[in-house]
C-alpha positions in Angstrom: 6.3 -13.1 27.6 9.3 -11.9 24.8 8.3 -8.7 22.9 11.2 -8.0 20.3 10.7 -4.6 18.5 13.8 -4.1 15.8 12.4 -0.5 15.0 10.6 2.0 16.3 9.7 5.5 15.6 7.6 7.9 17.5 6.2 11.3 15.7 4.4 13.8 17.6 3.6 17.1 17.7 6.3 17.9 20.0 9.6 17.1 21.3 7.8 16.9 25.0 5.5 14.4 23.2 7.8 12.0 22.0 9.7 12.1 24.9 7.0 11.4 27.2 6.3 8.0 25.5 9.9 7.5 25.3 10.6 7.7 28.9 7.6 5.5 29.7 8.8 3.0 27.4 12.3 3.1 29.1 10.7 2.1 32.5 9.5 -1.3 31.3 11.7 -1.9 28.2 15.6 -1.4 27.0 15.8 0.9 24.5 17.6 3.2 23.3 17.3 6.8 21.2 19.2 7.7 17.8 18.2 11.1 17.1 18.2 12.7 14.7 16.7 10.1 12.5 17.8 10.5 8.5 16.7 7.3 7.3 14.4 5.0 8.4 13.7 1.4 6.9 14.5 2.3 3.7 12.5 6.1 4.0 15.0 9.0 3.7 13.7 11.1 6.5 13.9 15.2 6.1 13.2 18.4 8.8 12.2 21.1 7.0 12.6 24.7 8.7 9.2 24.8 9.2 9.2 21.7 11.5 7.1 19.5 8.6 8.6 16.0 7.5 9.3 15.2 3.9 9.4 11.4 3.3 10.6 9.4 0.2 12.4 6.5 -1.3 15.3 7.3 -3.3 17.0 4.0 -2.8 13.3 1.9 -3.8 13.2 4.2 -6.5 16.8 4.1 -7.7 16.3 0.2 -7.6 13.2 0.3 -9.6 15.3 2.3 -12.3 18.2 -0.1 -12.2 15.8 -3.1 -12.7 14.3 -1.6 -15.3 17.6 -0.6 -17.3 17.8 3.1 -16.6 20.6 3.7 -14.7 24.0 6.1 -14.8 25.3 4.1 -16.9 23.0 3.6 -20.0 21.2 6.8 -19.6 18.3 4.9 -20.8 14.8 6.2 -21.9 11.8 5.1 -19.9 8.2 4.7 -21.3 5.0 5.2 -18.7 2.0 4.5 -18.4 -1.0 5.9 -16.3 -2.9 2.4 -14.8 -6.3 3.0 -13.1 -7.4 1.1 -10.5 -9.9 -1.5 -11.8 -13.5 -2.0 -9.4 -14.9 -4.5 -11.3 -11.8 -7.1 -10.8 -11.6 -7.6 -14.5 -8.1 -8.1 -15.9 -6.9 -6.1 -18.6 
């Protein structure tokens, strides 16, 4: 049997959590810990003070931007529009 994880990330409550499921991991498997984590798959990962996570995606989002012509450069204006999620299946 091969198992071939790239990525990983484990989030518990507590450090004694996470570390319990990493050490269990490390008897069977080779792997190895990059705390603190900052980024992950694209996800800028952020401790707050209060011990809470705040996730985004300033790089999908900066690429979405580019792609759409607003960038540093051209300073661009962007239009929006508020879509609704359609039940019936029709296509608008």
């Amino acid at each position: 049997m091969v198992i071939y994880i790239d990525d990983c990330l484990i989030i518990a409550p507590s450090d004694a959590e996470v570390m319990k499921v990493y050490s269990d991991l490390k008897t069977k498997f080779k792997v190895t810990n990059k705390r603190p984590i900052d980024e992950y798959l694209g996800v800028k990962v952020e401790m707050r003070a209060d011990n809470s996570m705040k996730l985004s995606q300033p790089f999908l989002t900066r690429q979405i931007l580019d792609k759409m012509g607003r960038n540093q450069r051209t300073k661009g204006r962007l239009t929006s529009q508020i879509l609704e999620q359609d039940t019936e299946g029709n296509k608008n």
